[in-house]
C-alpha positions as CSV (number, residue, x, y, z in Angstrom):
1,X,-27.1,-110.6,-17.6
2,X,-24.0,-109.4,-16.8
3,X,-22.5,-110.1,-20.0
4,X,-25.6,-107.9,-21.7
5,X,-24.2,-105.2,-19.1
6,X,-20.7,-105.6,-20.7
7,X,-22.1,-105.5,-24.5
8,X,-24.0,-102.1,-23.3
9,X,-21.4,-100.4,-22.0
10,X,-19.1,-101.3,-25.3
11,X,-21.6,-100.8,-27.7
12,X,-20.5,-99.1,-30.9
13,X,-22.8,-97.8,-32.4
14,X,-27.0,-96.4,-31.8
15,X,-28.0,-99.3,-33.6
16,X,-26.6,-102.1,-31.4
17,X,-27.8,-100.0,-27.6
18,X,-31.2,-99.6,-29.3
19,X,-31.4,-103.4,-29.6
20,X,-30.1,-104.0,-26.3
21,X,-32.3,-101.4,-24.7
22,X,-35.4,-103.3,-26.5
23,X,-34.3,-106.8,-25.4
24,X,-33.3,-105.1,-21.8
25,X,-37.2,-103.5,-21.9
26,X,-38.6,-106.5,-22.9
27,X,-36.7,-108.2,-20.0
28,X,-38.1,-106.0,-17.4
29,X,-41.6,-106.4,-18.8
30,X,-41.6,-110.1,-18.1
31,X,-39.9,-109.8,-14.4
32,X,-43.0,-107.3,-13.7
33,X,-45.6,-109.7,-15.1
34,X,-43.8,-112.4,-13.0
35,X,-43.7,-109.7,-9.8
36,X,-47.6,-109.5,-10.3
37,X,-48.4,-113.1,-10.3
38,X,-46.6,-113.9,-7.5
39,X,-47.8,-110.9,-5.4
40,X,-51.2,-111.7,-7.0
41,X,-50.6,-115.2,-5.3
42,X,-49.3,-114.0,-2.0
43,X,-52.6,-111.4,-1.6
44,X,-55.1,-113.7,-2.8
45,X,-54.2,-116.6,-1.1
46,X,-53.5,-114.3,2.1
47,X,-50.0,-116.0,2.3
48,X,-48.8,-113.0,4.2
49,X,-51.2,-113.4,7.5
50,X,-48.9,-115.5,9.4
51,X,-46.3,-113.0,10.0
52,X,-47.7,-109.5,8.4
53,X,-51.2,-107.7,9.8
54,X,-51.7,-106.9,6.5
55,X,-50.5,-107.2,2.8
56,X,-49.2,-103.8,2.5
57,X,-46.9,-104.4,5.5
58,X,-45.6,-107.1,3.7
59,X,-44.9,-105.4,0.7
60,X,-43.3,-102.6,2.5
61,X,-41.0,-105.2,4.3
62,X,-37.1,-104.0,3.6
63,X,-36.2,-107.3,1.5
64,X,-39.0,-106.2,-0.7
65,X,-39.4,-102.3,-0.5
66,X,-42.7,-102.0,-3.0
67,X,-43.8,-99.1,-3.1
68,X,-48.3,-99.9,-2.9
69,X,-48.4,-98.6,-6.5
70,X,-45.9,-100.5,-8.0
71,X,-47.6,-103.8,-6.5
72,X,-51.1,-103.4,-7.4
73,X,-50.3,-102.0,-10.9
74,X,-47.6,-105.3,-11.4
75,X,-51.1,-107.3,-9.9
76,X,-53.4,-105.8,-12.0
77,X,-51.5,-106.4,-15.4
78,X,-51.4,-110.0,-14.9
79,X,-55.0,-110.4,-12.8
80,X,-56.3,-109.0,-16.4
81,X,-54.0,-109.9,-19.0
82,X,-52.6,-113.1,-17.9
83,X,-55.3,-114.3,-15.5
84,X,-58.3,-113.2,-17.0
85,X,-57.6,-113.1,-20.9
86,X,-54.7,-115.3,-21.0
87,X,-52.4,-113.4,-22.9
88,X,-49.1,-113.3,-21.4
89,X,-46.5,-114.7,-24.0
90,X,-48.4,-112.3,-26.3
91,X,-48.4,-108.8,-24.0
92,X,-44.9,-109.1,-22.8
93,X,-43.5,-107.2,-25.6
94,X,-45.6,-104.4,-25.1
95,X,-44.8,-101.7,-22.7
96,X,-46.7,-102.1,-19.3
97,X,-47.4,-98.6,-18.9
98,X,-49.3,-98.7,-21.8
99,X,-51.0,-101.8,-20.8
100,X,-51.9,-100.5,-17.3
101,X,-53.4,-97.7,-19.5
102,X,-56.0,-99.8,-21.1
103,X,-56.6,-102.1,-18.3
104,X,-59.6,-100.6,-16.8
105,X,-61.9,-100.5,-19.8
106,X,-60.6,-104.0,-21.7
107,X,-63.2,-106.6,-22.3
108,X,-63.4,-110.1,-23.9
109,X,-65.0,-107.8,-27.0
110,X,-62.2,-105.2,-27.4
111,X,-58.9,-106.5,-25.8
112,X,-57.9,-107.7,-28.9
113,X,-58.0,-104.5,-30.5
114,X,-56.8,-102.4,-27.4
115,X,-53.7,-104.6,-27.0
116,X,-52.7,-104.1,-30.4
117,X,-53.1,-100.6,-29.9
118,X,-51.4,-100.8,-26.9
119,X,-48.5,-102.4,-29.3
120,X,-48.3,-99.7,-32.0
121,X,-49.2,-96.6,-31.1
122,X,-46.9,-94.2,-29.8
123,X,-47.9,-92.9,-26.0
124,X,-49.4,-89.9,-27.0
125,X,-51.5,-91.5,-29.7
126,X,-52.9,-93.8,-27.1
127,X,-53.3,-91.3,-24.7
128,X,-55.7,-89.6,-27.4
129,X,-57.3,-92.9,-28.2
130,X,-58.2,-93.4,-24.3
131,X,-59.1,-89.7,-24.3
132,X,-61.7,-89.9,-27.3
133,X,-63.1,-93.3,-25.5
134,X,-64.0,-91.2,-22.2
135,X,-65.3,-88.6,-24.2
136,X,-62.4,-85.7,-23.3
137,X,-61.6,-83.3,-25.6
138,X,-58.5,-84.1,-27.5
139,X,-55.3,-81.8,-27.0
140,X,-54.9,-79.9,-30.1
141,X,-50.7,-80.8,-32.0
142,X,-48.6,-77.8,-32.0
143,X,-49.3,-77.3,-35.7
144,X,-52.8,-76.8,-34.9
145,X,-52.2,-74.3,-32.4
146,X,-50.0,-72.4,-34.7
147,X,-52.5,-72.7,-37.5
148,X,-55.1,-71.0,-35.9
């Protein structure tokens, strides 16, 4: 990794640090999928009882320093897109805050689409996507507002 640190901070041109900040993203996407299975691990198989009262205290532990959300949003994206619809290799390009985003309404009849949704779309586009799902009114573009 350190040799990726060394390309960064010599990179030439836009071009090349766009590349490295995808394959650097892509990097931390995977360590965060790996964060939430073994957290998933520790909680469910209440590994932490012998020397924490309770699974938050463990988390909170120095060495570790979660913050809660952090560790039940890096649990939730692989309880439901690793453990539940076995996708992992295929998710871990896509951005986990977009993930996170569909994760409470995926089901075996729409995570297909959702992921790849998830993949494409810009975060504003999802956001209205999710937002036309739950019913909510969809924020009008700044064209529209100066239209009118």
């Amino acid at each position: 990794m350190s040799s990726m640190m060394d390309k960064i901070n010599r990179s030439p041109n836009l071009n090349e640090a766009v590349s490295q900040l995808q394959e650097l993203k892509q990097i931390v996407s995977k360590g965060l999928f790996k964060i939430g299975e073994i957290l998933f691990h520790v909680k469910v198989n209440k590994l932490y009882e012998a020397d924490y009262p309770t699974f938050e205290a463990f988390i909170a532990v120095p060495e570790l320093s979660f913050s809660r959300t952090t560790a039940y949003k890096a649990m939730k994206l692989y309880e439901i897109f690793v453990e539940k619809f076995a996708l992992g290799g295929e998710v871990s390009d896509i951005d986990p805050d977009k993930l996170y985003k569909i994760s409470g309404f995926v089901d075996n009849g729409n995570v297909e689409e959702w992921v790849e949704k998830a993949r494409c779309l810009s975060r504003s586009d999802l956001n209205a996507e999710i937002n036309e799902l739950k019913g909510k009114p969809i924020p009008q573009t700044t064209e529209e507002l100066i239209d009118e």
